[in-house]
N, C-alpha and C positions, 0 to 999 in steps of 0.2 A: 152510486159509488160504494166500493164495499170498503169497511174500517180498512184491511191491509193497502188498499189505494190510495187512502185517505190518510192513514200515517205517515206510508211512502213521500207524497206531497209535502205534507208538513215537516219531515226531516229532511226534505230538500236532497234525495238520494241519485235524483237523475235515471239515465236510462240504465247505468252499470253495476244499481244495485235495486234490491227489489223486497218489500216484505213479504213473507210467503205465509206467514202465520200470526194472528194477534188473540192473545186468549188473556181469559182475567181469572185469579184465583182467589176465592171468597174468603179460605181459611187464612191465608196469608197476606191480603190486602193486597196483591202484587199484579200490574200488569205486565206480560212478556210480550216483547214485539221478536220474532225470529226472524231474521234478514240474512239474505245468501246471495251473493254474486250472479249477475248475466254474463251469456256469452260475447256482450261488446264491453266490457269491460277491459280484454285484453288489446281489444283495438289499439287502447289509449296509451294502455300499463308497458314501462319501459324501464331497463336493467338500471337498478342503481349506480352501477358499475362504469359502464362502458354505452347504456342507452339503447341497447340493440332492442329487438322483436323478442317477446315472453310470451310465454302457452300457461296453462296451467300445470304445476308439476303435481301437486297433493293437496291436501286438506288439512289443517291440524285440528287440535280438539276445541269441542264449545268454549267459548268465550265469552263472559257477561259484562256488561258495562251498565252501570247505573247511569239512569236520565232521569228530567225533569220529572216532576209528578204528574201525571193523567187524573184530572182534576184533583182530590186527596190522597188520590195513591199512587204507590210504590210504581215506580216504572223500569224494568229492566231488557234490556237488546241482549240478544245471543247473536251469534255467529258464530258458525266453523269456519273460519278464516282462510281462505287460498295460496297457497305459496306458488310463486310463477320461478322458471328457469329462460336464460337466455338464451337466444336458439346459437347466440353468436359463442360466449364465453362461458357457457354451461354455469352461470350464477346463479345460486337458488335463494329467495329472499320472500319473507312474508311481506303479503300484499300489507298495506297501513290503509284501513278505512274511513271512510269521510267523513265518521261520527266521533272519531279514539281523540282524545284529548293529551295530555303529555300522560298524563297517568294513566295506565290498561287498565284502570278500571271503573274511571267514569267519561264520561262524554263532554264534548266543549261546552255544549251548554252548561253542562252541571258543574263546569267546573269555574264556568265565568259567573255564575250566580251564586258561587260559594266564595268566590274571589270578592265579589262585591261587598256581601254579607262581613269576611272579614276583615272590611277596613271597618268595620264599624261596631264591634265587638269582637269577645274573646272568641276563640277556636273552637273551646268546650262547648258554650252555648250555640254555637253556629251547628256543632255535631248534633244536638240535643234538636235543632229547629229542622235539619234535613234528614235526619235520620242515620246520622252516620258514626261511626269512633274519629275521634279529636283526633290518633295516629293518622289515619287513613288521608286526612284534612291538610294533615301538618305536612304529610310527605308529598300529596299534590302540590302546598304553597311551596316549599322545597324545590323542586324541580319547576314550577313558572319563574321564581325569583332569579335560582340558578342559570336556566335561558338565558333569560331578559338581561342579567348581570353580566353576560357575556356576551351582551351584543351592545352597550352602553358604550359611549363614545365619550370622552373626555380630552378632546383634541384642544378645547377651549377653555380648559381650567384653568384659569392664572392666578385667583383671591380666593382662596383657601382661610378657610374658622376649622379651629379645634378645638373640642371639650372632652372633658370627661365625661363618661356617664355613670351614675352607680349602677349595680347590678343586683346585689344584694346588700343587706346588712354587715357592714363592714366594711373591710378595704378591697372591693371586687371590684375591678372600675372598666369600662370599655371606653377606646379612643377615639371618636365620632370627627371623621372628615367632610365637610362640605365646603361647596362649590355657593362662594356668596354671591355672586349676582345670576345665579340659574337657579338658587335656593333648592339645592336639589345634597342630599347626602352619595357621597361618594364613595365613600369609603368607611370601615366600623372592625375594630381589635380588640381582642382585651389587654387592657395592662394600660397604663398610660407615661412610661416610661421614654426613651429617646429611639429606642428603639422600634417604636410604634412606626414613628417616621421612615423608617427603614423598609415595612412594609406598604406601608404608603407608598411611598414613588415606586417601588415596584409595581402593584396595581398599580397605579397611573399611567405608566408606560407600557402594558401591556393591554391599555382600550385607549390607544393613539394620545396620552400627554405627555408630559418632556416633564421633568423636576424642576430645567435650570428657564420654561416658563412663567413658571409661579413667581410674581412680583413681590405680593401682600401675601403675609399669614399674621389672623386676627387671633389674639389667646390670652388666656392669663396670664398671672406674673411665673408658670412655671420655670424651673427650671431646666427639667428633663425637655419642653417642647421647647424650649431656647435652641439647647442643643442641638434637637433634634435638627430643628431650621438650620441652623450652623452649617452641621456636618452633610446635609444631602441638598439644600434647596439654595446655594452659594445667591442667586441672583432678589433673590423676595426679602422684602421688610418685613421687619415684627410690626404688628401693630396691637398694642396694649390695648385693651377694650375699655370703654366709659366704665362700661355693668359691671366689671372686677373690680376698678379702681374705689366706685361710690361704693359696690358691695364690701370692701374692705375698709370702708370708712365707718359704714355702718359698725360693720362688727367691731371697730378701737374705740368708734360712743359706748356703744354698748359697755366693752372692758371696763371704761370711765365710769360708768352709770356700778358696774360691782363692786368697784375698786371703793368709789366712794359710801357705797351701803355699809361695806365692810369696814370702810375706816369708822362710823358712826356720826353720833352730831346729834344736837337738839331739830327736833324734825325733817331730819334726814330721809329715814327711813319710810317716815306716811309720805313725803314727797313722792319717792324715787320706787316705792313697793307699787307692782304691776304698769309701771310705766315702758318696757320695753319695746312695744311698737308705737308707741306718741314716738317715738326718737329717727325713726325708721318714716315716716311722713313728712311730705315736704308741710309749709305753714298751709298752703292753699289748699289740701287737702283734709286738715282737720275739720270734724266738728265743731260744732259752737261748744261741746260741753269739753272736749280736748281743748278747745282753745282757750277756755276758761282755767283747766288744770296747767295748762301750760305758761300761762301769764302768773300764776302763785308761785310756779315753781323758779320762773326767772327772776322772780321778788327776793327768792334766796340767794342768789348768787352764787349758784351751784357751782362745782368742774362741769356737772354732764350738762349741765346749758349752754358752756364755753363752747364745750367739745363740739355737741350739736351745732353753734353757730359757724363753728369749723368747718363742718361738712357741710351744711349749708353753701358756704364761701367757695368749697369747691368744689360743687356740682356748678356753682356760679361759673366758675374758670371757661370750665367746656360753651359757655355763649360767647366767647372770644370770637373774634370775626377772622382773625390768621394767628398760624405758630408763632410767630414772635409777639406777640401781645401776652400771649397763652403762656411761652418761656418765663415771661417775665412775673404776671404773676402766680406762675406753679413757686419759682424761687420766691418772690416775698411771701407767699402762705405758710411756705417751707422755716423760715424764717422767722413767722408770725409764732406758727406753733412753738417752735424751741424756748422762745423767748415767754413765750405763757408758761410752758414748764418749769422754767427759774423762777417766774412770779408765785405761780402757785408750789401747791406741792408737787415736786414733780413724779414721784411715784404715781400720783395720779395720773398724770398725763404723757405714762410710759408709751401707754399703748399709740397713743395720739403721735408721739417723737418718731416710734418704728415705723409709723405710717407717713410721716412729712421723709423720714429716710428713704422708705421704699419708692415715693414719689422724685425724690432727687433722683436715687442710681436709676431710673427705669423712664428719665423723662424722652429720650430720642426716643422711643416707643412709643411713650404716652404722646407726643408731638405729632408722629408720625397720621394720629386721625385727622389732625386738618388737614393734611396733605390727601390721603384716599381718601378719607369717609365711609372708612369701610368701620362695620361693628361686628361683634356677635348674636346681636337681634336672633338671628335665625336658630342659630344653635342653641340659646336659651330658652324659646320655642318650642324645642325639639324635649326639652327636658322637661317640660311642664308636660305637653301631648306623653311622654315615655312613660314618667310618673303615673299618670291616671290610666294607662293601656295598664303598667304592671299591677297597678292597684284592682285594677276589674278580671284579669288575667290571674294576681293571686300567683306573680310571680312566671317564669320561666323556666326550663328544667336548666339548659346552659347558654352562655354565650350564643351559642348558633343560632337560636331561636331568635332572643333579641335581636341580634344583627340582622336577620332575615326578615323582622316585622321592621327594620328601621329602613331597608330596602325598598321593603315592599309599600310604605306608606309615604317613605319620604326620598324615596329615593328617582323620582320620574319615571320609570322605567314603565316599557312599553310590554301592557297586562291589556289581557291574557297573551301566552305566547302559545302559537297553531301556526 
């Protein structure tokens, strides 16, 4: 068998196409495979158009495609590519060969193998490991993502989570859509305004879902995604998430824990100095030696040991077995706090009051999880995996990038597209 028989074979060409030439160059590390069409090719080959009978009308110029490596090295396919006409509607259209990947300038395989590579690092190093520029990488995932995104079906979207995501340092935020029980992202904007929502259910209903489907949307306490639900998705609940709720508890101990450094005290401050995540720990996850710092510092009768038992109390709440147990005592906590306020000092326990309020105004929400059980798990997820991508990544040039690695990782979509 000669090597051109033998590549033919193994790139699986069939009878319509043929290599005619295989040569290796030393100074360049490169092998070239040259492949040019047989005469039954056109047996097969039919008008895009209309489907009729096609002849060959011309040739156009060399064309290279990069492929896999031949054992360490560089492998590239030429062709001068054939254009056919229809004998019926005189259409003239370049033949698309059985090796061309979305990109003209590498091959399916190299582009499924570079697909792979980058779920699992950055784009740079992927270029660095196959020999390529990071542009050339970025505009392949570009064009599989864009396919694939457009053939995505979201017929069965009804519980919908929304978050923020950062972008950059500072107020650059992108608005991240997903589909909670297919845990798959949907949707990704920047801004995270009410207007996000706007483009939302336009994509949605333009890969088969409906707005006034959507039952449940899981979110923070924002205001602008209140809205947004409001104004476009009439038929869906809010549902107030655990992870916002306890996360905002955290942070009003925490306040407690400054407010009181700053007020002072006879060993205030050796108490409560670098204590900031003992506070943020349930009991059962401390250490024996946290749990030691933590029984001294209850001996004081601090606010931030109150606070903490506070939060505590209502991470408690959420093991309620149904919303009306849960009703009830969201309001006596509500009620517990205020009432420590007036005992203590209540400057102290500002942060703690804005937090028993925010759980009054927001309780049909907060309610609303015994009823779904839906969370933001997934989307929280999403920001941890984002985080350590943009960390190893060294950041994104814009928006489209991000969005297109949130597609492309989290988003199911059916990769490679050929």
């Amino acid at each position: 068998m000669t090597p051109e028989k033998l590549f033919q074979d193994l790139l699986g060409l069939g009878l319509n196409w043929e290599v005619v030439e295989s040569r290796f160059e030393r100074e360049s590390g490169t092998v070239f495979l040259e492949i040019r069409e047989t005469t039954r090719l056109w047996e097969s080959t039919r008008c895009p158009k209309d489907g009729g009978l096609t002849f060959c009308y011309d040739h156009i110029e060399v064309m290279t495609w990069r492929h896999l490596n031949v054992f360490q090295h560089r492998c590239e396919i030429t062709c001068r590519l054939p254009r056919g006409k229809c004998r019926q509607c005189g259409h003239v259209f370049r033949v698309r060969p059985p090796w061309e990947g979305l990109s003209t300038h590498f091959t399916k395989e190299f582009e499924a193998f570079g697909l792979l590579l980058m779920r699992e690092m950055p784009v740079s190093k992927v270029g660095e490991i196959m020999g390529e520029t990071d542009t050339r990488l970025w505009r392949m995932l570009f064009r599989q993502v864009d396919a694939a995104y457009a053939e995505a079906d979201f017929s069965n979207v009804c519980c919908v989570g929304v978050d923020e995501m950062s972008v950059h340092k500072g107020h650059e935020y992108v608005s991240v859509f997903a589909d909670l029980l297919a845990k798959r992202v949907v949707f990704a904007v920047e801004g995270k305004d009410k207007e996000t929502f706007v483009k939302f259910v336009e994509a949605l209903e333009k890969h088969n879902g409906h707005r006034h489907a959507i039952t449940q949307v899981s979110m923070d306490m924002s205001v602008a995604y209140q809205a947004g639900v409001k104004d476009n998705c009439h038929n869906a609940q809010v549902v107030f998430d655990k992870f916002h709720v306890i996360k905002n508890a955290n942070e009003a101990v925490d306040k407690v824990r400054k407010a009181e450094i700053r007020r002072g005290g006879e060993g205030i401050w050796e108490a409560l100095r670098g204590s900031q995540w003992l506070w943020r720990k349930n009991p059962e996850n401390l250490t024996d030696k946290e749990r030691e710092r933590m029984g001294k510092i209850k001996d004081k009768n601090l606010c931030t040991a109150k606070a903490y038992q506070m939060r505590l109390v209502l991470q408690d709440i959420y093991r309620s077995g149904d919303a009306t147990t849960a009703r009830r005592r969201f309001k006596v906590w509500c009620r517990w706090v205020r009432w420590a306020a007036r005992f203590y000092k209540a400057s102290l326990f500002l942060s703690m009051v804005k937090l028993a309020g925010m759980v009054q105004s927001h309780l049909e929400g907060i309610l609303a999880h015994w009823k779904w059980g839906v969370t933001n798990a997934f989307m929280e997820g999403l920001n941890s995996v984002f985080s350590a991508t943009k960390r190893k990544a060294r950041g994104y040039r814009s928006t489209v990038y991000l969005t297109t690695v949130l597609y492309f990782v989290a988003g199911k979509l059916r990769l490679p597209q050929f």
